[in-house]
N, C-alpha and C positions, 0 to 999 in steps of 0.2 A: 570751392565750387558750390553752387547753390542746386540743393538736390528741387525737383519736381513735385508736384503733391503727390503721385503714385510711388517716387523712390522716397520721400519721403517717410510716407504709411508701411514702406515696406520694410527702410530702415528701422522704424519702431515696433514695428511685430517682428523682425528678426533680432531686435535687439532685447524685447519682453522675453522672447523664447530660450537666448541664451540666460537673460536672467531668473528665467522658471527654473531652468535645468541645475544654473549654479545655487540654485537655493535648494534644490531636490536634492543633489549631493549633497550636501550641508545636514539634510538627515538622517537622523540616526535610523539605521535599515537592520532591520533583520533577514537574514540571507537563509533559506531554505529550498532544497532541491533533494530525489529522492523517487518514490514508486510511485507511481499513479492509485497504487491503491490507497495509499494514506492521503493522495492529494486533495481528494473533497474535506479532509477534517482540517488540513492545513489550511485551503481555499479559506471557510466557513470562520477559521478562528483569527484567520489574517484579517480576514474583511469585519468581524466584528470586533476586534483589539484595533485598527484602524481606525474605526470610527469613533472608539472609544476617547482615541487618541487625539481626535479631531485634528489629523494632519503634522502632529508631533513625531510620530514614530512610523517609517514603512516597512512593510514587510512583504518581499517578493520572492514567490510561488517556483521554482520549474519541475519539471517531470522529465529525470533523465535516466527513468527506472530504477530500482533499489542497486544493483551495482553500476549504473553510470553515478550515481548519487552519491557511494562509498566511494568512488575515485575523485572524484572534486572533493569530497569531506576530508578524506587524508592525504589532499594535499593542503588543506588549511584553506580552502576557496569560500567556503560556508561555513556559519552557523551550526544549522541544524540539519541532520539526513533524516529523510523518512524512510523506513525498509520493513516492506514485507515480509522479512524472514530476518534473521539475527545475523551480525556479522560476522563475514567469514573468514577460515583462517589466511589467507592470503592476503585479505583486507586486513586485520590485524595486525598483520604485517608492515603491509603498508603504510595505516598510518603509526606505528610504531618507528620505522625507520623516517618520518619525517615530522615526529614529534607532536604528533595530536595524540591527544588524549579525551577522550570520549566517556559520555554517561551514557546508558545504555536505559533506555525508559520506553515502559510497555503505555501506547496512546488509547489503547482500546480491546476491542476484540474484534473476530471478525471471522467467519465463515466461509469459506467456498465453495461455488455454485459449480455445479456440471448443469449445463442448461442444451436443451433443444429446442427445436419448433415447435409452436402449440398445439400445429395438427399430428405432432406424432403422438401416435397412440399405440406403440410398441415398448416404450419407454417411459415407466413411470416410477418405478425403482431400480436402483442397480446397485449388485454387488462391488464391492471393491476390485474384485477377482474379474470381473467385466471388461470395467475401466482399466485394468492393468494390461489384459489381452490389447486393447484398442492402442496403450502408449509405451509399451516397453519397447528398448531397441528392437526389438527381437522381430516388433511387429511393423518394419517401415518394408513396402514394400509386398510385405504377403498379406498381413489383414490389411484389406482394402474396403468390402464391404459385412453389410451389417451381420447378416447367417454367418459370417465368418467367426462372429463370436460368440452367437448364439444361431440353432439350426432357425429356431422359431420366427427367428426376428427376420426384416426383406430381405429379400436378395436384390439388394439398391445399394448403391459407394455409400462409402463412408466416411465423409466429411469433416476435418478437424479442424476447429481453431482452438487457439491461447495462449496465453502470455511468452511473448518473445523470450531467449537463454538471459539475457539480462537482466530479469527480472525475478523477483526476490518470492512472488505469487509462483511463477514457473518451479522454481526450487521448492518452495512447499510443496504444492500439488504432486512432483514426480516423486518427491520423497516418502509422502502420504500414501499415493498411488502405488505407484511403481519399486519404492524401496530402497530407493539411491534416490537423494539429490543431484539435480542436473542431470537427467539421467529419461531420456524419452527418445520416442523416433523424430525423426526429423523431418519428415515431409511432411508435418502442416503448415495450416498459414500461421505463422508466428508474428504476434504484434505488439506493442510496448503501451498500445493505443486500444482500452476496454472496447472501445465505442467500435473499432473493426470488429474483435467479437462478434459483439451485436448483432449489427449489422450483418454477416456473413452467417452466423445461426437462425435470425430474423425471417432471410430470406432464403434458405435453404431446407425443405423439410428433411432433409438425409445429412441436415449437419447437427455436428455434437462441439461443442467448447467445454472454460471453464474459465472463472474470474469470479471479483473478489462479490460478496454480499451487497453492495452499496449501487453495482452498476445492475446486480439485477432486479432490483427493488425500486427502480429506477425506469424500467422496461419492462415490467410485468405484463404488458399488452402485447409486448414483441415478441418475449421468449417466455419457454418454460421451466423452471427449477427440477431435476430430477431429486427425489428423493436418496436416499442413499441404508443399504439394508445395517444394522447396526448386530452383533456378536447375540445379541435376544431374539433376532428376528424382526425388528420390530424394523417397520419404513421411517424413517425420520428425514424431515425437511430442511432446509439451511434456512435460518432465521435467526431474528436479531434473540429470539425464545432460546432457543435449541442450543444457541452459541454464547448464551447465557450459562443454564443450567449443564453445560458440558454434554447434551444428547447427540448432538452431532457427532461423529468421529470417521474419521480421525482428522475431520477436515477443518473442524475447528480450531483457531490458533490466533495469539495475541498477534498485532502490530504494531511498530514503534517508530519513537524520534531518538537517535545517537544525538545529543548536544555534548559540540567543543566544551572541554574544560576551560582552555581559554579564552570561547566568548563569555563563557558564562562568569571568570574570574573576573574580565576589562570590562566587559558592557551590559551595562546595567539596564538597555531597553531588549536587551535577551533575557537577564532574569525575568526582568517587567512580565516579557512574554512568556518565557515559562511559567512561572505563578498565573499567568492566565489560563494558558491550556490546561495546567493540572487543578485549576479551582472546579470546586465539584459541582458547583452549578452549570459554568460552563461546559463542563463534560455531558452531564447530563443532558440539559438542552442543546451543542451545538453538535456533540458527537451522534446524540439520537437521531438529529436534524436528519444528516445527510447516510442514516442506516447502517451506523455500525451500532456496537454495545460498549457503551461509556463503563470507563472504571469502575467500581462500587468507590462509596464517599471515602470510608476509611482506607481504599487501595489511591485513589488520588492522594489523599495527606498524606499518606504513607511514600508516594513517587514523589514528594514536595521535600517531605526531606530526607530522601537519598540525595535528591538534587540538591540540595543547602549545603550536606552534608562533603558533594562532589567526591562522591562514590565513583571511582570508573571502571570500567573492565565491561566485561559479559559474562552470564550466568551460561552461557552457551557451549564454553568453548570451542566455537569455531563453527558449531552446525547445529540443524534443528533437531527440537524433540518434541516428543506428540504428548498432549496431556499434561505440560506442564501449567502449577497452579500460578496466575497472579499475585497472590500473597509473597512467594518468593522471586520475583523478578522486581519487585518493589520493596524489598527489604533493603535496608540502606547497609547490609553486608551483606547482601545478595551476589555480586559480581565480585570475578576471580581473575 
C-alpha cells in the first residue's frame, strides 16, 4: 500500500521515536529514588554528571520519600536511595531478606527549619519544649491554638504543616522534637511535597511547619526561619553556618545515599557516578549550590574509600542519633 505524504511523515516520526527510545534504553542509567530532601543535591549532580557525560550515561531522579525510597531499594529496583534519616530496622530487614546489600554514605549535612509567617512577630525563638507541646501525640486535638502553649502568645489556631509519616525529615524532626521517632499528632497537613509546606506557612500568618534547610533558603521571601533556644541560652538560626559548626541542635543532622552493593560491584557508570558525588569539588560547589553543607575535603576522600572499599551495614543500627560526628559515618569500618 502506498502510504500519503501525511502518513508517510507520520510513519517516520513514529518510527524516529521508537528509535530514540530503543537507543535511550541502550543507556547505561543510573537509577535513583528516595526523600525529597536529598532531591535537589541528586537533581544538581544528575544534571551536571549528565552533561559531563555528553549523553553517555543517564541518571533518573524520583522522590518517593525516604521510606517509599527504602522499599523499592530493597527490593533491588534502584541504584541508589536517598534518606533523610538512616535506615530502619524493618528496612534492614527487608532488604536483607531479599539480598541487597547496601553502603551507607553521609551526602552532606543539613539542618531543619521550623518556619512561619513573616508577619508573625510572636515567634522568633523557640524552645524545644514549645515545639514538643505543639507535636507530641498528646497534643492532637487539645492544643489547637497559639496561648495554648504559651499564655503570651494569640489566642488564634494553630496551624501545622510537615513532612508526611513517610518521610525520613518526619522521623528526624519527631525524634529531635518529641523524643520518639515517628511519633507526632496527627492532624496536620501532612505532605511528602516541601513546596505544600511553603505554600501553606507562606499564606497563613497562624501557621507553623518544618522542612529541610534547602527549601527555606529557597523562600526566604515567603517564610520565616524560627530560631531555635540552644542549652547556653543562646537563639541560634538554621543555616548552612550553624550546621556546619554543630550550633544548631538538635536539629542538625547528616543526610544520605544507601548505594547497592551490587550496582556498584556490576556497573561501572554507578561508580563513575559515585566518585562524582563524593569528589570534593563537586561537593563543594554543587552541594553548596542548592543550600545544604558539602562534606569537608578529607570526609569526601574518606566516603570514596569506604565506598571502594564496599563497606556495608549502618552505623545506626536501626535509628537515629543526635550529634553524631561525620568522621565516623565515613570511616570505612564505620558500619555494623
Amino acid at each position: 500500500m502506498k502510504l500519503t505524504p501525511c502518513a508517510g511523515a507520520f510513519a517516520l516520526a513514529a518510527a524516529t521515536l521508537i528509535a530514540a527510545d530503543a537507543n535511550a534504553q541502550n543507556v547505561p542509567t543510573v537509577v535513583i529514588d528516595g526523600s525529597s530532601t536529598v532531591f535537589p543535591i541528586s537533581e544538581a549532580m544528575a544534571e551536571e554528571f549528565q552533561s559531563e557525560k555528553a549523553g553517555a550515561t543517564r541518571v533518573t531522579v524520583g522522590v518517593s520519600g525516604t521510606g517509599g525510597g527504602f522499599q523499592k531499594f530493597c527490593r533491588g529496583e534502584t541504584d541508589i536511595s536517598g534518606a533523610s534519616r538512616p535506615i530502619s530496622s524493618s528496612e534492614m530487614k527487608q532488604c536483607q531478606e531479599n539480598g541487597v546489600e547496601y553502603i551507607e554514605m553521609p551526602v552532606a549535612l543539613d539542618a531543619l527549619a521550623t518556619i512561619v509567617h513573616p508577619n508573625n512577630d510572636w515567634l522568633e525563638c523557640a524552645d524545644v519544649e514549645d515545639l514538643k507541646k505543639m507535636w507530641q501525640p498528646e497534643a492532637q486535638g487539645t492544643v489547637t491554638r497559639w496561648n495554648q502553649v504559651r499564655g503570651e502568645w494569640p489566642d488564634a489556631p494553630l496551624a501545622l504543616y510537615g513532612a508526611g509519616t513517610d518521610s525520613g525529615t518526619y522521623d528526624y524532626y519527631t525524634f529531635a522534637v518529641v523524643g520518639k521517632e515517628h511519633s507526632s499528632r496527627g492532624d496536620y497537613t501532612a505532605t511528602e511535597d516541601d513546596n505544600i509546606t511553603v505554600q501553606g506557612v507562606s499564606t497563613d500568618v497562624h501557621a507553623l511547619g518544618f522542612l529541610g534547610l534547602a527549601y527555606v533558603t529557597e523562600n526566604m521571601e515567603r517564610i520565616k526561619p524560627v530560631a531555635i533556644r540552644q542549652a547556653n541560652g543562646e537563639c541560634v538560626l538554621p543555616s548552612v553556618e550553624t550546621a556546619a559548626d554543630a550550633s544548631y541542635q538538635p536539629l542538625s543532622r547528616p543526610i544520605f545515599y544507601y548505594i547497592s552493593k551490587k550496582s556498584a560491584d556490576e556497573k561501572e557508570h554507578v561508580r563513575e557516578f559515585a566518585a562524582f558525588i563524593f569528589d570534593a569539588e563537586n561537593q563543594k560547589e554543587l552541594v553548596t549550590e542548592v543550600g545544604y553543607v558539602p562534606l569537608p575535603a578529607t570526609a569526601a576522600e574518606a566516603a570514596m574509600k569506604k565506598f571502594e572499599a564496599r563497606t556495608t551495614g549502618t552505623f545506626f543500627g536501626g535509628s537515629s542519633k543526635i550529634g553524631v560526628k561525620i568522621e565516623d559515618l565515613v570511616s570505612a569500618s564505620g558500619a555494623n
